[in-house]
C-alpha positions in Angstrom: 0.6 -13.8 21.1 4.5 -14.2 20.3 4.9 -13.8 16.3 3.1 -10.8 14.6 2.7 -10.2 10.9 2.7 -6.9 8.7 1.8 -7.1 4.7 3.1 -4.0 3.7 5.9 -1.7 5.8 9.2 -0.2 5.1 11.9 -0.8 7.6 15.0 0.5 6.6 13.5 3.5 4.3 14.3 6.1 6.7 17.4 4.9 8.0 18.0 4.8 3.9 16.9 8.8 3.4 18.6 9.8 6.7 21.8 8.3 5.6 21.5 8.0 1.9 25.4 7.5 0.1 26.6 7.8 -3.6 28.9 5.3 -3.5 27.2 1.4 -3.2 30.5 0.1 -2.3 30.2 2.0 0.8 29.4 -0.5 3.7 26.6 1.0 5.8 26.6 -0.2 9.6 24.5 -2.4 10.7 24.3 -0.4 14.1 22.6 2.7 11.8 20.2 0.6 9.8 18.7 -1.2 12.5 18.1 1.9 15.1 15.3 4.6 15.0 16.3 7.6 13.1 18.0 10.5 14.9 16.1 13.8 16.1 17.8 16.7 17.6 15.9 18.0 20.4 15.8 21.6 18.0 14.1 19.9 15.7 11.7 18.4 17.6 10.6 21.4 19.8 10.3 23.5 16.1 8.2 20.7 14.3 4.7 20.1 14.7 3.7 16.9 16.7 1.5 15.6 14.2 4.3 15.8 11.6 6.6 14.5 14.0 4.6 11.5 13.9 4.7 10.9 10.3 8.7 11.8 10.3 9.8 9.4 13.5 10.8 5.5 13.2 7.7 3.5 12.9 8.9 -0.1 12.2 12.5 0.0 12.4 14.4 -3.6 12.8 15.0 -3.1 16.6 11.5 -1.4 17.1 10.3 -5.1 14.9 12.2 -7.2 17.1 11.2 -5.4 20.2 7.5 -5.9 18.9 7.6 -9.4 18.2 7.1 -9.0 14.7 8.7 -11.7 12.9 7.0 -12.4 9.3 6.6 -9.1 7.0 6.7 -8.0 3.1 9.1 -4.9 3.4 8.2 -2.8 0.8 10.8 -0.7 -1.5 9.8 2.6 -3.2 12.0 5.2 -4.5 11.1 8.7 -3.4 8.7 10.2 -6.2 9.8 13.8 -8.2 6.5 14.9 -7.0 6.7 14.0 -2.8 10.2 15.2 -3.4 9.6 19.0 -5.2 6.0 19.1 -3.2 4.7 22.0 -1.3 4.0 20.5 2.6 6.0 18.9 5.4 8.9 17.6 3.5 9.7 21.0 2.0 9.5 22.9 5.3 11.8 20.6 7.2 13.9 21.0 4.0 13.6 24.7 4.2 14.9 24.8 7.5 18.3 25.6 9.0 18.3 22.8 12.1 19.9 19.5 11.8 17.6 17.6 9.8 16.5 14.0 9.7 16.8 12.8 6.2 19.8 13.8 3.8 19.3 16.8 1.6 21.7 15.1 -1.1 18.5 12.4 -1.7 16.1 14.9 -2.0 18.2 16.9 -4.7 18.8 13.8 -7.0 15.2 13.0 -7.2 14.4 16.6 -7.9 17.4 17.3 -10.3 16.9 14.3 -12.1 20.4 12.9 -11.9 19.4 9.1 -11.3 16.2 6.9 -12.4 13.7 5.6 -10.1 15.5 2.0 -10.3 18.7 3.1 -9.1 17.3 4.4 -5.8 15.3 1.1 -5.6 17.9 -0.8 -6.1 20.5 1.3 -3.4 17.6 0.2 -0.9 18.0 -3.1 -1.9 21.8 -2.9 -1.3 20.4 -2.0 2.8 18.8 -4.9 3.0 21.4 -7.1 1.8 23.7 -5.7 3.8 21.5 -7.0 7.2 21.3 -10.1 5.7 24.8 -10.3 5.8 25.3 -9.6 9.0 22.8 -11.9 10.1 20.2 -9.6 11.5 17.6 -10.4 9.1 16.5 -13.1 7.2 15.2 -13.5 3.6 12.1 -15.5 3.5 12.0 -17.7 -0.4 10.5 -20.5 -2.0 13.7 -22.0 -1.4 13.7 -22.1 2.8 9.7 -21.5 3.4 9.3 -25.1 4.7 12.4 -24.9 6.7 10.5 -21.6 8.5 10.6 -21.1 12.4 9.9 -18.0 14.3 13.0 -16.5 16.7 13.6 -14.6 14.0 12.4 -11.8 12.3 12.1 -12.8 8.4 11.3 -10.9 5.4 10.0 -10.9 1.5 9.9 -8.2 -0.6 7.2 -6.3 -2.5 7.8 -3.1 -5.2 5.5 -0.3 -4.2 4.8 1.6 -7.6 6.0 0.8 -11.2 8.0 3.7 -11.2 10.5 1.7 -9.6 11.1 -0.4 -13.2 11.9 2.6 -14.6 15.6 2.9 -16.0 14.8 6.8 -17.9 16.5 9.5 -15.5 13.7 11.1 -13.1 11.5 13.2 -15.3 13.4 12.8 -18.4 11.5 10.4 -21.1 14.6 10.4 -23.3 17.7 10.3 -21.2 18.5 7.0 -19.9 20.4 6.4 -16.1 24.2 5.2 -16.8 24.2 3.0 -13.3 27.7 3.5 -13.4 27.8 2.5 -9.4 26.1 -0.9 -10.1 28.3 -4.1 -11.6 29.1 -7.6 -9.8 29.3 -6.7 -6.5 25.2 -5.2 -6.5 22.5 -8.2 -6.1 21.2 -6.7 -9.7 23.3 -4.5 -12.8 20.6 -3.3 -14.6 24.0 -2.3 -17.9 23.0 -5.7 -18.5 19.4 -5.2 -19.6 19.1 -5.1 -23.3 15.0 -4.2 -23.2 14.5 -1.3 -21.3 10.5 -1.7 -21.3 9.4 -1.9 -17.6 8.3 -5.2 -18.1 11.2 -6.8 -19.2 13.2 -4.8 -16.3 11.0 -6.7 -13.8 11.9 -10.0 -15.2 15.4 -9.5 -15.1 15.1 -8.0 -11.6 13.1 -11.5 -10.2 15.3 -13.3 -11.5 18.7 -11.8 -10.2 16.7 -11.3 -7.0 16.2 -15.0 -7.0 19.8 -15.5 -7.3 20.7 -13.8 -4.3 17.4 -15.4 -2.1 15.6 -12.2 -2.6 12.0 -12.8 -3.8 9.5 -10.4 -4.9 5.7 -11.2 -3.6 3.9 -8.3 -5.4 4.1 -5.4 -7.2 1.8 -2.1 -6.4 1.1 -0.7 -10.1 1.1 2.9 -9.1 1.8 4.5 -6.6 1.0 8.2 -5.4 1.6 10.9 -8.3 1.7 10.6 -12.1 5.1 9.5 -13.7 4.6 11.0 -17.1 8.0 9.0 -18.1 6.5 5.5 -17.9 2.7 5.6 -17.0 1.1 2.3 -16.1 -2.1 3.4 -14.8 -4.0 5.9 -13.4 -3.4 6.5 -9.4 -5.9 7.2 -6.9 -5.9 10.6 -5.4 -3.7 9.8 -2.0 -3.0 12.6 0.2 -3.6 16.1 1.2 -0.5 17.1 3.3 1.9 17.4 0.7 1.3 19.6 -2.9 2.3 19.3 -6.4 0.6 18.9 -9.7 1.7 15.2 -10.0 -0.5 14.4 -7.2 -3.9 14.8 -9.5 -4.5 11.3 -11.3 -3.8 10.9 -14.8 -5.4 8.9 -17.9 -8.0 6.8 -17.3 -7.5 3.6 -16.4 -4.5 0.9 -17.3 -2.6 1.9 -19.7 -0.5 -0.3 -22.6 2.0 -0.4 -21.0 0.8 -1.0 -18.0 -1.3 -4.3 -19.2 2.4 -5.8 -20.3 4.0 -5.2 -16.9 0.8 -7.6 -15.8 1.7 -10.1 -18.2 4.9 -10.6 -17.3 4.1 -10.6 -13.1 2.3 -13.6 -13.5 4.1 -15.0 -16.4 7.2 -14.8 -14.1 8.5 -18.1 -13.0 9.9 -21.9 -13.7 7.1 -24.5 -15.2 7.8 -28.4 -14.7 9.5 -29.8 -17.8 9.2 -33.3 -16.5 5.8 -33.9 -15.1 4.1 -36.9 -14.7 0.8 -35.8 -16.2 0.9 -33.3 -19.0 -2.3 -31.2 -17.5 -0.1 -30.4 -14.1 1.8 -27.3 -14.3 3.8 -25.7 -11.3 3.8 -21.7 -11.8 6.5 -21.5 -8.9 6.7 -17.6 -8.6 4.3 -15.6 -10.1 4.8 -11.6 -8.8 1.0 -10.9 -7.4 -0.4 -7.1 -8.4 -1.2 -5.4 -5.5 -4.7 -3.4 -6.1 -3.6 -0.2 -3.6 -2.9 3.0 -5.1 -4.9 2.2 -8.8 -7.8 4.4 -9.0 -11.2 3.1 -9.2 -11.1 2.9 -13.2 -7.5 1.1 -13.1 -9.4 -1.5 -10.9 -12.0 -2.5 -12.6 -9.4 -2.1 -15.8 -7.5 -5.0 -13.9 -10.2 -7.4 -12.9 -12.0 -7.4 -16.5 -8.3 -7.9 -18.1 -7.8 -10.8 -15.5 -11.0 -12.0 -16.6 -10.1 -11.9 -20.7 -7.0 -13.4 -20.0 -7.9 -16.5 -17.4 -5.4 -15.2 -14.8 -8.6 -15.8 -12.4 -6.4 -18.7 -10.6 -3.5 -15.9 -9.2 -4.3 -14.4 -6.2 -5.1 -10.5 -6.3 -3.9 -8.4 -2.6 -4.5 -5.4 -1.3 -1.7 -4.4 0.7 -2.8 -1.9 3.1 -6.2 -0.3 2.7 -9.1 0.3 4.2 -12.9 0.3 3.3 -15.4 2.6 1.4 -18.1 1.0 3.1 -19.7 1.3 -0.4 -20.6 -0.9 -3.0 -19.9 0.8 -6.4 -23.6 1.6 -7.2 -24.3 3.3 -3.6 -21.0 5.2 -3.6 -22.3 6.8 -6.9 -26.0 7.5 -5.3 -23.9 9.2 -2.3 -22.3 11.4 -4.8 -22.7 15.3 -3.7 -23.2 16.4 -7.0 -24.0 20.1 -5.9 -20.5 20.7 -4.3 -18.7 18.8 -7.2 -16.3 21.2 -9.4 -14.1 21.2 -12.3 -11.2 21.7 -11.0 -8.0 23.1 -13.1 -4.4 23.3 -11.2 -1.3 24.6 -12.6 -2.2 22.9 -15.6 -4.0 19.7 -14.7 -7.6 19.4 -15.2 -9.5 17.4 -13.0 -12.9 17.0 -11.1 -13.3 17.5 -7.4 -16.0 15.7 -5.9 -17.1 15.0 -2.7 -19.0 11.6 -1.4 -21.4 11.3 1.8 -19.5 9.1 4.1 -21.1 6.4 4.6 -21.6 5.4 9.0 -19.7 2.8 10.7 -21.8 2.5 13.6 -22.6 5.1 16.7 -21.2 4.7 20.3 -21.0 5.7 23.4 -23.7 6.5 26.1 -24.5 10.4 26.6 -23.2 11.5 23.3 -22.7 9.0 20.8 -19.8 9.0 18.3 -21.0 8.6 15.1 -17.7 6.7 13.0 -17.7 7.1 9.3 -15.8 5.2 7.1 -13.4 6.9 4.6 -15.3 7.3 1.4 -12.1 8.1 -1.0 -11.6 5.5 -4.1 -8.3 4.7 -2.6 -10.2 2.9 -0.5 -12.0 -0.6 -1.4 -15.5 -1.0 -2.7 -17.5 -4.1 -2.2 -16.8 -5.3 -5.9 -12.9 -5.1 -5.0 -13.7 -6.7 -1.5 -14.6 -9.7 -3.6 -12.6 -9.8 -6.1 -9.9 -10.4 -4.2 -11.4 -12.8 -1.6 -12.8 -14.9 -5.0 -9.3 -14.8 -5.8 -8.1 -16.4 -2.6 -5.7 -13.5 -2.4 -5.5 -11.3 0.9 -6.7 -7.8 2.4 -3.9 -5.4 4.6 -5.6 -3.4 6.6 -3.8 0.2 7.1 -2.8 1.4 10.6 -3.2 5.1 8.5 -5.7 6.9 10.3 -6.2 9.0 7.3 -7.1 6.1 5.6 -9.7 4.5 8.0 -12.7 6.9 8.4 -13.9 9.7 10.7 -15.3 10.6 14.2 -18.3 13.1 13.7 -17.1 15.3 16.2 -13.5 15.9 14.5 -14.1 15.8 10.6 -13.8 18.5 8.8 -16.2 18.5 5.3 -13.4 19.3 3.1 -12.1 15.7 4.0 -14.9 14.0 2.0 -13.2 15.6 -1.3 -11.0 13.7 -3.5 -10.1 14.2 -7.3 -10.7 12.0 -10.0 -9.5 12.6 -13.8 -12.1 13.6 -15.9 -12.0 10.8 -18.3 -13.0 8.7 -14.8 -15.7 10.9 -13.7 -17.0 10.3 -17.4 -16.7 6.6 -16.9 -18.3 6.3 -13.7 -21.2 9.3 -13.6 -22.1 9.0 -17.8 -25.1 10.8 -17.1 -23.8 13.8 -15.3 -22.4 16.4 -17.9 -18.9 18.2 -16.8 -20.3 21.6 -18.3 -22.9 21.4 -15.7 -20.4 21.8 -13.2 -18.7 24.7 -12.0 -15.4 25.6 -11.9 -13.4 26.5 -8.7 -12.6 29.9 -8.7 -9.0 30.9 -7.7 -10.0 32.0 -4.3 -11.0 27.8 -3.6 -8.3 26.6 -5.3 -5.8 29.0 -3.2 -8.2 27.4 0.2 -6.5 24.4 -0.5 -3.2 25.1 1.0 -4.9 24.9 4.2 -4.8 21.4 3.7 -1.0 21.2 4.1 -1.2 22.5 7.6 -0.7 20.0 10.1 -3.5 18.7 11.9 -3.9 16.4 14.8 -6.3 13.0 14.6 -6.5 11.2 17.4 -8.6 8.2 16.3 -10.3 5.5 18.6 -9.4 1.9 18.1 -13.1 1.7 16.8 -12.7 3.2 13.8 -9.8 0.6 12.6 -12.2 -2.1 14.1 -14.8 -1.2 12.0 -12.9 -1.6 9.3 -12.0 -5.0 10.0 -16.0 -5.8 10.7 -17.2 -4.3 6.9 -14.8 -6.8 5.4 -15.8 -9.6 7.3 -19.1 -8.7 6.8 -19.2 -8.5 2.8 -16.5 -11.7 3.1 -19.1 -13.0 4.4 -22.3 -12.1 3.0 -21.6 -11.3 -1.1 -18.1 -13.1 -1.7 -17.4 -16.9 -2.2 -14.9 -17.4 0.6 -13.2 -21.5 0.3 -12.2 -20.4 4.1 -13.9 -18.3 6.7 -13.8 -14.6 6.9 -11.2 -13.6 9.1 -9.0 -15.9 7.4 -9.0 -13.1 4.3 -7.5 -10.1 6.5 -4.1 -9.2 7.7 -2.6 -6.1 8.9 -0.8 -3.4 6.4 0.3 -1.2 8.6 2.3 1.2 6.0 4.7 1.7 8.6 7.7 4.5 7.5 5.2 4.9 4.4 5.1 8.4 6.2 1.5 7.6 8.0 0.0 9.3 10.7 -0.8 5.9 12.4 -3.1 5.1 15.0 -2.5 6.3 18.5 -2.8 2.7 20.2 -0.2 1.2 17.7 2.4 4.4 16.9 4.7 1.4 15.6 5.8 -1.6 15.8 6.7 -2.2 19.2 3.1 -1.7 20.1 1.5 -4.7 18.5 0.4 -6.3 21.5 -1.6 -3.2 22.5 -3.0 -3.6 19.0 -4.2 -7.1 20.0 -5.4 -6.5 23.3 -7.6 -3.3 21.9 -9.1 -5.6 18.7 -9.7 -8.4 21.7 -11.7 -5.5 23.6 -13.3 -3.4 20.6 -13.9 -5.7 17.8 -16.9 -7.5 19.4 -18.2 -4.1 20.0 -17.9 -2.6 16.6 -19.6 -5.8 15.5 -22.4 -5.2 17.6 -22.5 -1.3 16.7 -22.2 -2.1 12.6 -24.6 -4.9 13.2 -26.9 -2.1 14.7 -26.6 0.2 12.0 -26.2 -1.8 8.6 -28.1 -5.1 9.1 -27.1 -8.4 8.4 -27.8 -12.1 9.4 -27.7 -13.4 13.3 -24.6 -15.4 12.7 -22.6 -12.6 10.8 -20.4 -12.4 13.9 -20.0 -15.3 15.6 -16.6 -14.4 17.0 -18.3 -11.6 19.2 -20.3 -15.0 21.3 -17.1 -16.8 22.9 -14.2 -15.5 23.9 -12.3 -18.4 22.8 -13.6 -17.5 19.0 -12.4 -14.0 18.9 -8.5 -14.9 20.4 -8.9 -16.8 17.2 -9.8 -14.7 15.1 -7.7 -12.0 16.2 -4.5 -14.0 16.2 -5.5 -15.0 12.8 -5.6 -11.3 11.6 -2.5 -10.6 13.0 0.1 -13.5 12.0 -1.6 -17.1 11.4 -3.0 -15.1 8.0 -0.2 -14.1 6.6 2.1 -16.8 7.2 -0.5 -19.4 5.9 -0.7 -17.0 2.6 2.9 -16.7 1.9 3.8 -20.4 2.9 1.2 -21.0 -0.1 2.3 -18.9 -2.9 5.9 -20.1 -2.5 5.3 -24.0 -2.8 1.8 -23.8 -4.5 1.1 -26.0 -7.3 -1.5 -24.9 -9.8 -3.0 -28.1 -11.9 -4.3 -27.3 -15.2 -8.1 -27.8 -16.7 -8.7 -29.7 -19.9 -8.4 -26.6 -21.8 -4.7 -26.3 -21.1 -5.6 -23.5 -18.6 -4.7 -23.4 -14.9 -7.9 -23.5 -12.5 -7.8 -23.1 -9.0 
């Protein structure tokens, strides 16, 4: 293959913390944003190799062009109060006296809150305009999509996490940001917004956007702590290297708040004045919501709302995830209820449960491997599987290894834990009463810390693989696909997210080892899940014929997500008797 494809990475977020400037109108060269980050040999040999991993260049614009990788959704996030004040990696590189990485100054602003979450969006926004200029990159819009070739590496944009529509300063649910640096000469002044609500800040932003060839495919909802400031929903638990209290989920479910930042997403966009036939409507740029980060309760939230409100004809995506292996109903019968705890934190109550895992498939000859997918709610169900595939919307599959499951032989049991809110753990065990649980005791609680120690996974190609097969396999077998399968499944790789990605893709200029190892393991994890979960003869026809699979792999790497992207941005969405849009 020659053109790869990635639905959810960050390219010049390192470069932006590394190198991070208080004044906009300062031009940042194009030499810097482009190139790996810079790591002194000191810091290097005092770090930890697995956090080294999650700290070096993952998908940089030279590593992209090296890799081949010329169609992605870069993804803009403003560094959270919580990642940025949280016990863990950050704060021990931060701590330290060697040359670091990333720019102290950014760190201080989050955690002092001297700016809002929008003004750091927006001064990554400002980096990529700046390689736009200067004609290394090129913005991908409704406007040039059918003008689209592939020497070059091309890009649309997606907002991880509402918090970046919010204008309060960082913490503060009074104060409001000045944006004193921000005027004509920024793609977007946000001294011009006369509603503040998040809402109307994203329709302002998509439209200024638009203006300067910038366009927004989807917004993630949450993202990976609580912003008590402006909640939209609750997050799913996320991580376990880093530590603070806004880490714990919140609330329980989608919030007000949250519902009109929905509204607006797919009310975004221009309708045809002058069409020939009254019952045709074109709904040129909807922003899509992106299902990663909400909790299990903000899911199911979304899809009933969708539902209420006949939105059923806008594609849902799922950025970069990866499976449960679960259907709702069998991850609650796999719930450990004996180990489960209330669990109280510096404040914030929540529960602590712990799921079976459920297996993948076993390999291997002497001793077999037993792979485990990664039972966490961040992680799909079955229901959400479908929900989005009935949507004709499209699945990123996360080169996070701490995302896609477990070898036998290397998982500790403390990684089957999670917390949910206890307002969810109402909602989804209503049987179970939380005063017949336990309480951790200080002496647990204090255990956890162990989690923020670095630990090395190396995970096989399998486990990513198997991944790939579930999908496929409930695409196939419980969903209402319009196209086959494979055609439902991209890559997410959530590179410079701060991953620990997988060891035969490390970044992006290792996407044809990607492909050669789904070309060699695929067929087998089909054969191995087959094995272990059941499921028709023809499930996997790709495994027969060589030919097939090629397909179906170069589908999941670029044909995918080109084909999805060229649809949403010259799609045209007729309307039923009713008045309402249908698919």
């Amino acid at each position: 293959m020659d053109n790869y494809f990635d639905f959810h990475f960050h390219p010049v977020a390192k470069n932006h913390l590394a190198r991070y400037n208080d004044q906009i109108s300062v031009k940042r060269d194009i030499g810097e944003l482009v190139k790996a980050i810079d790591m002194s040999k000191a810091f290097k040999d005092y770090t930890d190799e697995s956090i080294l991993r999650n700290l070096e260049s993952q998908c940089c614009i030279d590593y992209l062009e090296e890799g081949k990788v010329r169609l992605g959704v870069a993804a803009i996030a403003a560094l959270e109060f919580g990642v940025a004040s949280s016990k863990g990696f950050f704060s021990d590189i931060l701590k330290s006296n060697l040359a670091k990485p990333f720019t102290q100054k950014y760190f201080d602003m989050v955690r002092e809150g001297n700016v809002s979450y929008l003004n750091l969006f927006l001064r990554e926004v400002e980096q990529y305009r700046v390689l736009k200029e200067g004609k290394t990159i090129e913005f991908l819009n409704r406007k040039n999509v059918h003008k689209f070739n592939e020497k070059s590496l091309k890009l649309t944009f997606a907002i991880e996490g509402g918090h970046n529509l919010c204008m309060k300063k960082i913490g503060n649910a009074l104060k409001y940001d000045e944006f004193m640096e921000f005027g004509k000469s920024t793609v977007f002044d946000p001294k011009t917004m006369v509603s503040k609500s998040p809402a109307m800040v994203l329709e302002a932003l998509v439209k200024e956007f638009k203006e300067n060839d910038l366009e927004v495919l989807y917004l993630t909802l949450t993202h990976l702590t609580h912003i008590p400031e402006q909640h939209l929903a609750t997050h799913a638990f996320a991580t376990k290297a880093l530590k603070h209290p806004s880490f714990y989920p919140f609330g329980n479910g989608l919030t007000e708040l949250g519902l009109e930042v929905i509204d607006k997403a797919y009310a975004i966009g221009d309708k045809t004045e002058d069409a020939a036939d009254e019952n045709q409507d074109k709904i040129l740029s909807p922003v899509l919501i992106d299902i990663a980060h909400m909790s299990l309760k903000s899911r199911l939230d979304f899809y009933r709302y969708r539902k209420d409100k006949g939105y059923g004809n806008i594609p849902i995506i799922a950025s970069h995830v990866g499976v449960t292996g679960y259907s709702i109903n069998d991850w609650k019968y796999n719930l450990e209820i004996t180990k489960c705890v209330n669990h109280v934190d510096q404040g914030i109550k929540t529960v602590k449960i712990y799921s079976k895992p459920k297996v993948a498939g076993y390999w291997g000859s002497n001793t077999k491997k037993e792979f485990m997918f990664n039972p966490s709610t961040i992680n799909l169900m079955d229901e959400d599987i479908i929900e989005v595939v009935n949507s004709k919307g499209l699945i990123g599959v996360s080169l996070d290894v701490r995302i896609l499951g477990y070898e036998s032989s290397t998982m500790p049991e403390i990684d089957t834990s999670e917390f949910v809110t206890t307002s969810d753990f109402i909602t989804h065990f209503p049987y179970t009463s939380l005063q017949s649980l336990e309480y951790a005791d200080a002496e647990e609680i204090r255990s956890e810390e162990a989690w923020l120690k670095p630990t090395k996974r190396e995970m096989h190609p399998l486990s990513f693989c198997f991944n790939i097969v579930h999908l496929l396999a409930v695409i196939g077998l419980k969903a209402t696909p319009k196209m086959s399968p494979e055609k439902y499944i991209c890559v997410g790789s959530d590179f410079d997210g701060f991953i620990e990605p997988l060891k035969v893709c490390s970044d992006s200029r290792h996407m044809k080892d990607l492909e050669s190892n789904l070309l060699k393991w695929l067929p087998v994890a089909a054969k191995k899940y087959q094995k272990e979960n059941g499921g028709t003869s023809d499930l996997f026809e790709f495994s027969k014929k060589k030919e097939d699979l090629k397909k179906v792999v170069n589908a999941i790497l670029y044909e995918n997500g080109r084909e999805f992207i060229a649809n949403e941005f010259v799609s045209e969405k007729p309307k039923d008797n009713q008045g309402e849009l249908v698919q």
